[in-house]
Structure formats: structure tokens, C-alpha cells
C-alpha positions as a Markdown table, in Angstrom:
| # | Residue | x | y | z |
|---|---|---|---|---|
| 1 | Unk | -109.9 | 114.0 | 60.7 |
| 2 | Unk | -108.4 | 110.9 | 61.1 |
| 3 | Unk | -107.0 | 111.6 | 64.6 |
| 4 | Unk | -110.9 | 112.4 | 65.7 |
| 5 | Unk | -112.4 | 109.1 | 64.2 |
| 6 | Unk | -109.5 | 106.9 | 66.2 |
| 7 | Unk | -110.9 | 108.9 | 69.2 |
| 8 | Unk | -114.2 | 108.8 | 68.5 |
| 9 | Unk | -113.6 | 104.7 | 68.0 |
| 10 | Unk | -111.9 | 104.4 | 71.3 |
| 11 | Unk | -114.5 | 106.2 | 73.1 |
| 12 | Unk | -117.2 | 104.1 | 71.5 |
| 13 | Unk | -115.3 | 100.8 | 72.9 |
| 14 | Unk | -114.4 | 102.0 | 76.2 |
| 15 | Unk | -118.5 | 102.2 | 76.4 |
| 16 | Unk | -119.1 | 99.0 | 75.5 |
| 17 | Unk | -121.0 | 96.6 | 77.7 |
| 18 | Unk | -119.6 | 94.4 | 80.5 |
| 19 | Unk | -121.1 | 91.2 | 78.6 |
| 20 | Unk | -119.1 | 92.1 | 75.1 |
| 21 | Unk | -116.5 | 89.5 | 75.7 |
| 22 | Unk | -118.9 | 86.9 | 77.5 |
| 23 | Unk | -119.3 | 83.5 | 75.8 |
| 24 | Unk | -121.9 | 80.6 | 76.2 |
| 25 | Unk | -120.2 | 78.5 | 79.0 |
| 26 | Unk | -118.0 | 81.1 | 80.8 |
| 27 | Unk | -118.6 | 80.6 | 84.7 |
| 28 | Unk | -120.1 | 83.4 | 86.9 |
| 29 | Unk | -118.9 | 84.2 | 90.5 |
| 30 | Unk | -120.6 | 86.8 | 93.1 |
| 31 | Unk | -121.2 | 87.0 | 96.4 |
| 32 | Unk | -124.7 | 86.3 | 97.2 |
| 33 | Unk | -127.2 | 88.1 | 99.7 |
| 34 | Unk | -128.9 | 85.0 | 100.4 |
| 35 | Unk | -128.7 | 84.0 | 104.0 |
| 36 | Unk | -126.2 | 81.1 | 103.2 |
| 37 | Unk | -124.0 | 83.4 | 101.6 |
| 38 | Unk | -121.8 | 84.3 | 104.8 |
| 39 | Unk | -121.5 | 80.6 | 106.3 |
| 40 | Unk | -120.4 | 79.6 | 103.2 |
| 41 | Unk | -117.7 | 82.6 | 103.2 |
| 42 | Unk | -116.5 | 81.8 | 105.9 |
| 43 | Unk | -116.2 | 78.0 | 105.6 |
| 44 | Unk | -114.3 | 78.3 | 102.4 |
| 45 | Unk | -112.7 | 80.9 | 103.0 |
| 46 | Unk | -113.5 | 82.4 | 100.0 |
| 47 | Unk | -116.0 | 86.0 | 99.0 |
| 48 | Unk | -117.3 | 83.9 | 96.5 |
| 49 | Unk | -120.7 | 82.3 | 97.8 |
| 50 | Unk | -122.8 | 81.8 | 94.4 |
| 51 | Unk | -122.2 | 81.8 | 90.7 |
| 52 | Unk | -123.4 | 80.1 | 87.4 |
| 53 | Unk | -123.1 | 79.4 | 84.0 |
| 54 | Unk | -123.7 | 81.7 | 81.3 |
| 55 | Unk | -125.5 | 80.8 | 77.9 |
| 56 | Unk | -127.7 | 82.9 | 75.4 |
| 57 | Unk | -131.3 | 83.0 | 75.4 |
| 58 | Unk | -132.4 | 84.9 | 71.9 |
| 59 | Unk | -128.9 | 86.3 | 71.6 |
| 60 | Unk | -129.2 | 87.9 | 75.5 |
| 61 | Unk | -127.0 | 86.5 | 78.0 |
| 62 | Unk | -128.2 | 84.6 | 81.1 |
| 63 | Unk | -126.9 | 82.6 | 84.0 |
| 64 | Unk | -128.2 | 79.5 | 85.0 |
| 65 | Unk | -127.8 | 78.5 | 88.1 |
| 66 | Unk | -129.2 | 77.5 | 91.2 |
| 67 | Unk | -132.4 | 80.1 | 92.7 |
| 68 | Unk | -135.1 | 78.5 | 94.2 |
| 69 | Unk | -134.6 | 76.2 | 91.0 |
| 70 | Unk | -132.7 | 75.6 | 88.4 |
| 71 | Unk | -133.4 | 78.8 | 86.6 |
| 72 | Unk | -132.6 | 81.6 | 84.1 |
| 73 | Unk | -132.0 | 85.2 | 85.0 |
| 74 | Unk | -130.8 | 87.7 | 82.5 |
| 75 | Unk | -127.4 | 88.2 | 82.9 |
| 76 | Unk | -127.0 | 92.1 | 84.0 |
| 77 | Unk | -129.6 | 91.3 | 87.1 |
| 78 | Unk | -127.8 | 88.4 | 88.0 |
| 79 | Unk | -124.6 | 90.2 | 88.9 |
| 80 | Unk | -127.0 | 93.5 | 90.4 |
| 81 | Unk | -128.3 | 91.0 | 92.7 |
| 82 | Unk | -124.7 | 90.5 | 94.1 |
| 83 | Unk | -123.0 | 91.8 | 96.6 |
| 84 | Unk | -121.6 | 95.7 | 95.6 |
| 85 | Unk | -122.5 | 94.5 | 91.5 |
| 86 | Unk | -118.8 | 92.8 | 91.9 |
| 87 | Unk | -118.4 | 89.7 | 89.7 |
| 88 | Unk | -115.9 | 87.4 | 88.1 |
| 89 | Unk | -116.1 | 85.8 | 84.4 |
| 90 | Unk | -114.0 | 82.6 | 84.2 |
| 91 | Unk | -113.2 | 80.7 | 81.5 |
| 92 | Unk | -111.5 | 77.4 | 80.4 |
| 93 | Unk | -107.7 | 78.1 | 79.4 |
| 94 | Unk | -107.8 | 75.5 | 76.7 |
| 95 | Unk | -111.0 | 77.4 | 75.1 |
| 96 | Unk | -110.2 | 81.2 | 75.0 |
| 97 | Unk | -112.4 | 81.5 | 72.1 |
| 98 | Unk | -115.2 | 79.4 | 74.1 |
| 99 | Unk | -117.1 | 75.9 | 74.2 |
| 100 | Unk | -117.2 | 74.5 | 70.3 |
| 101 | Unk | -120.9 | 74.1 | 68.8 |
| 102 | Unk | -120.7 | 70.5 | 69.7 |
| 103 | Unk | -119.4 | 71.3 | 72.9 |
| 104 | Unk | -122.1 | 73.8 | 74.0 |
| 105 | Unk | -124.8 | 71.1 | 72.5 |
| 106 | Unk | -123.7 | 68.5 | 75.0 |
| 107 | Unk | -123.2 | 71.2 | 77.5 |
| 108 | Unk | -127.2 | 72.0 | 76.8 |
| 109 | Unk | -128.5 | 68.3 | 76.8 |
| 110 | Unk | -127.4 | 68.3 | 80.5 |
| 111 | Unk | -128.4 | 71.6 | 81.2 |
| 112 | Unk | -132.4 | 71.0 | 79.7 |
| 113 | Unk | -132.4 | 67.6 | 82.6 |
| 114 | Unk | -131.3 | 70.2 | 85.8 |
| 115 | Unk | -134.2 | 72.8 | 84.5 |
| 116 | Unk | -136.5 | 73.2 | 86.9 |
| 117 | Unk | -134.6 | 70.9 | 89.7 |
| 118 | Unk | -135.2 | 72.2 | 93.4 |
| 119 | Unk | -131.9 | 73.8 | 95.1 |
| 120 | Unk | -130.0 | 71.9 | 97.9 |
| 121 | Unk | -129.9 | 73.5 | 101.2 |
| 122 | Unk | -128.5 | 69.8 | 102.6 |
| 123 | Unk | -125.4 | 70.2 | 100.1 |
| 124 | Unk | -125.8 | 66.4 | 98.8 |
| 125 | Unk | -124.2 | 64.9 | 95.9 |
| 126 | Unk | -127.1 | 63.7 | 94.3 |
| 127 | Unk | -129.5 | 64.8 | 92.0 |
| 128 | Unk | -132.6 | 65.2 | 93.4 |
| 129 | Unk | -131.6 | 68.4 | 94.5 |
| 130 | Unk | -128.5 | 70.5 | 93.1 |
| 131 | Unk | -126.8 | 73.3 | 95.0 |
| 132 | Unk | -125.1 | 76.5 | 92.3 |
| 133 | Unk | -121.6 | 75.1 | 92.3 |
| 134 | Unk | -122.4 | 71.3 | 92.0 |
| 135 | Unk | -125.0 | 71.9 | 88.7 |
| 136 | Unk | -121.8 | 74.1 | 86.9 |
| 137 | Unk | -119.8 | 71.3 | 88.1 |
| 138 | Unk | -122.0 | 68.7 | 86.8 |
| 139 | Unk | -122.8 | 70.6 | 83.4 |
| 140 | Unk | -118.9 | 70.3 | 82.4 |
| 141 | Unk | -118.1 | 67.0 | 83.7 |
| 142 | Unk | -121.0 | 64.8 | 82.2 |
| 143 | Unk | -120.8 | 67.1 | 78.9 |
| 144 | Unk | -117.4 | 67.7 | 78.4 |
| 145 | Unk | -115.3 | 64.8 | 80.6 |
| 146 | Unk | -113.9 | 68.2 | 82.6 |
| 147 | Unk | -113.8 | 68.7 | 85.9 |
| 148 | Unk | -113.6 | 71.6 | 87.4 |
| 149 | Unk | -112.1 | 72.2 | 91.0 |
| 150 | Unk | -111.7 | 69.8 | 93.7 |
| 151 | Unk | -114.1 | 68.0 | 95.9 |
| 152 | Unk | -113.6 | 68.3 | 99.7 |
| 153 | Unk | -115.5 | 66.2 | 102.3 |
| 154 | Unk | -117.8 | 69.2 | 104.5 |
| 155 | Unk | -115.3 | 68.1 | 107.5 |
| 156 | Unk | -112.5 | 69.6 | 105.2 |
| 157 | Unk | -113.8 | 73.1 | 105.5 |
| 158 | Unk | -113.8 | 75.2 | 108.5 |
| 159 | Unk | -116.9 | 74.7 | 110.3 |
| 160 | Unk | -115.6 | 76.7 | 113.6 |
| 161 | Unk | -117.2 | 80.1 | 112.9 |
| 162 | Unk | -121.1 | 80.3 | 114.7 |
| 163 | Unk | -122.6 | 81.3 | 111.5 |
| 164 | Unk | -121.5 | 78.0 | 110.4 |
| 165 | Unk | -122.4 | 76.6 | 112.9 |
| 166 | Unk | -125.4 | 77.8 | 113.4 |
| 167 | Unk | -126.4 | 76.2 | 109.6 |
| 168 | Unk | -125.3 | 72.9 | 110.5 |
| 169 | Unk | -127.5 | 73.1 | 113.4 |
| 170 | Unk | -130.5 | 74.1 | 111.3 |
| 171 | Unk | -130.3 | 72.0 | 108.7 |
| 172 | Unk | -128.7 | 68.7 | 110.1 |
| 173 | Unk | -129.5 | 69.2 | 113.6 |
| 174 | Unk | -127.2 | 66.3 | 115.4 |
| 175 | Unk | -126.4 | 64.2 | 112.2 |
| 176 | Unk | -124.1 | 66.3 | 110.4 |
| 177 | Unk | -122.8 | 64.3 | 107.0 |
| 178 | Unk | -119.3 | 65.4 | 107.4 |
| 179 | Unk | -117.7 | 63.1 | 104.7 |
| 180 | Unk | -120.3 | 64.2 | 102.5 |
| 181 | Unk | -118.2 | 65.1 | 99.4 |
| 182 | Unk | -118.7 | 68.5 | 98.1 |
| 183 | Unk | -117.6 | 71.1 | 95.4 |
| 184 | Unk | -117.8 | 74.8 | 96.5 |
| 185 | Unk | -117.8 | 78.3 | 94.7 |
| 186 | Unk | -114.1 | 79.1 | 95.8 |
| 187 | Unk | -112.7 | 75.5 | 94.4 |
| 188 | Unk | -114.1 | 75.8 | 91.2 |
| 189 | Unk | -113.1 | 79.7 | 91.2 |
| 190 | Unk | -109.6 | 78.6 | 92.6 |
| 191 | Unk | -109.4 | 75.9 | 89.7 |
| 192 | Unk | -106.2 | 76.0 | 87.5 |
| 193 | Unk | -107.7 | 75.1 | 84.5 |
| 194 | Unk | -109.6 | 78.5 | 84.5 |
| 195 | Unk | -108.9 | 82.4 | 83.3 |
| 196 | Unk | -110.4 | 85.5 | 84.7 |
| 197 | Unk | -112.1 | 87.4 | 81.5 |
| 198 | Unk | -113.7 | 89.8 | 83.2 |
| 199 | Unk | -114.2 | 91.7 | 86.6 |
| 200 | Unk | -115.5 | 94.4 | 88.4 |
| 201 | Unk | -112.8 | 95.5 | 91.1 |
| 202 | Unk | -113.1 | 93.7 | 94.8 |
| 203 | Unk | -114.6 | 96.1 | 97.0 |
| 204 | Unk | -113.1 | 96.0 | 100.8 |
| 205 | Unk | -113.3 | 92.0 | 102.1 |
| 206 | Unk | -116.6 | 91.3 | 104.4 |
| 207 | Unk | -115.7 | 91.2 | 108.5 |
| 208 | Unk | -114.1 | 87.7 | 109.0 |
| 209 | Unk | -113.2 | 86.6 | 105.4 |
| 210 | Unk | -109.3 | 86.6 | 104.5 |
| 211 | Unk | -108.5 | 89.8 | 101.9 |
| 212 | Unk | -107.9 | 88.5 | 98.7 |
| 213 | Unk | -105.7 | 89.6 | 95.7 |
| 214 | Unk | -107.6 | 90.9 | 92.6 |
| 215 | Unk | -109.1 | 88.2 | 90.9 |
| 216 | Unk | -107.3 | 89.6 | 87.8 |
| 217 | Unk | -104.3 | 87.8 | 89.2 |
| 218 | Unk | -105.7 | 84.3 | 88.9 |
């Protein structure tokens, strides 16, 4: 009897959900489907072309990040929207257990001024529109004094592919800002001062972005 309730109990907690381990202020990575998604790929070098910061909304996790605006979407659509459902939960090393109460309540007095805020196509740093790297970004360094990843100047990134090209073009025409500081996806994913918690395995690398190891090895 007691060797079916163990397995009964390890069945039941190989079935629980992805978001069991999540906690408000763990970071979000996918690769989008938007049509900025590649260019930024392949520019940083990185699959990693969107993510956000998940919070709870009524005891349901969410992401907020950048859409359209600065937004909610429940968490389990957020990642379908992706790329193959792959994803990446990261989270502070210092906090395995997550953000303190206080923490999270600073964390949400800057979140409540982004709500709502129009998404930056231009990639400025400024707030009169926020791009889905630069809000998460913002959240942690205005709440919490932490920043996460480094900035590069848009001249740092490789900007010899045509798709990337082709976005400059569009959206700067002749006067590209190329010591416009930025923070993108892969810096803050690269960061040292995060974990992976969770995953769902890589699937095979899009054409012209560099393999990478499992993100289970950061």
C-alpha cells in the first residue's frame, strides 16, 4: 500500500503545471512571431526576441510586457504565442525563493506608471515609448537598484544581415541613431546575475542564428 501511494504521489507531481515553480518577478523569454522577431535574432545573436515579467493577477500568472502596449496576457497564452511553445523562466540568484513583499510593492509602483504605455518600434531610451526588454529592465532598476544585463550602443550589434537592414531602413530611413544605448532580450537572458528555473527544450535553431547550448546550462 505504501509503495502505490509514493507512486501515485510521483505521478500526481510529474503532472503538475509548468507555472508551479513561477514566482511574481521571474523574467520570461520566447521567441516572438512578430515581424521584428528575426532582425532582432539576428542582430543579437540570440533566439530570444521578446519576453516579460511575470506577476499574479487574482492568484493566475501573467506576463507583462510590451504588445501593442504595456499589457497583461495570462501566462499559458503568452508562451503559446511563441515560437514552438519554447520558453525560459529566469530568476535572480540572490532571490531563489523570489522578490520580498516589499520588493514586489516597489516592483508594482513602477509597473502601474508603464501600464498602458505604447511600444517602441524606434528602440529609444526614453519613456514615451518602452520596447519588452527595456520596461523589465526598467521595473528592476528603478524598484530594486538592480540592473539587469548590459547596455550596448545599436552600432554594437550586428547590423549586416538584410533583415536588419531592411528595419533600419524602415524605421530610420537615413538617420540611423547608432549610439543609441540599448538593452536587448539576449543581454538580460545572458545576465550573470540570473538562474534558469524553468524550460521547455530548444527546438532546432532558426536558419542564420548561432545554435545555442540548452538554456538549462546558464
Amino acid at each position: 500500500m505504501r509503495v502505490l501511494i509514493l507512486t501515485v504521489s510521483v505521478l500526481l507531481l510529474s503532472f503538475c503545471p509548468a507555472s508551479a515553480e513561477l514566482k511574481p518577478g521571474d523574467l520570461v523569454f520566447k521567441t516572438s512571431t512578430s515581424k521584428l522577431s528575426m532582425a532582432i535574432q539576428l542582430a543579437s545573436h540570440s533566439r530570444y526576441s521578446h519576453m516579460g515579467i511575470v506577476l499574479f493577477k487574482e492568484g493566475q500568472p501573467v506576463v507583462f510586457h510590451a504588445g501593442p502596449t504595456m499589457r497583461y496576457d495570462p501566462y499559458e497564452a503568452w508562451i503559446a504565442s511563441g515560437v514552438d511553445g519554447h520558453y525560459v523562466v529566469k530568476r535572480l540568484k540572490t532571490h531563489p525563493d523570489g522578490l520580498s513583499k516589499s520588493e514586489l510593492e516597489k516592483i508594482m509602483g513602477n509597473v502601474r506608471g508603464f501600464e498602458g504605455d505604447p511600444y517602441d518600434h524606434f528602440f529609444e531610451w526614453s519613456d514615451e515609448r518602452i520596447y519588452c526588454s527595456e520596461l523589465v529592465w526598467k521595473l528592476y532598476d528603478r524598484a530594486l537598484k538592480i540592473q539587469i544585463g548590459e547596455q550596448k550602443q545599436l552600432k554594437d550589434f550586428d547590423l549586416s544581415h538584410a533583415e536588419v537592414k531592411a528595419k533600419l531602413s524602415e524605421y530610420y530611413g537615413e538617420n540611423i541613431p547608432f549610439e543609441e544605448p540599448i538593452i536587448s532580450p539576449a543581454a538580460m537572458f545572458d545576465s550573470e546575475l540570473l538562474y534558469t528555473v524553468e524550460s521547455r527544450p530548444v527546438a532546432t535553431a532558426p536558419a542564420g542564428i548561432p545554435a545555442l547550448a540548452s538554456p538549462l546550462s546558464h
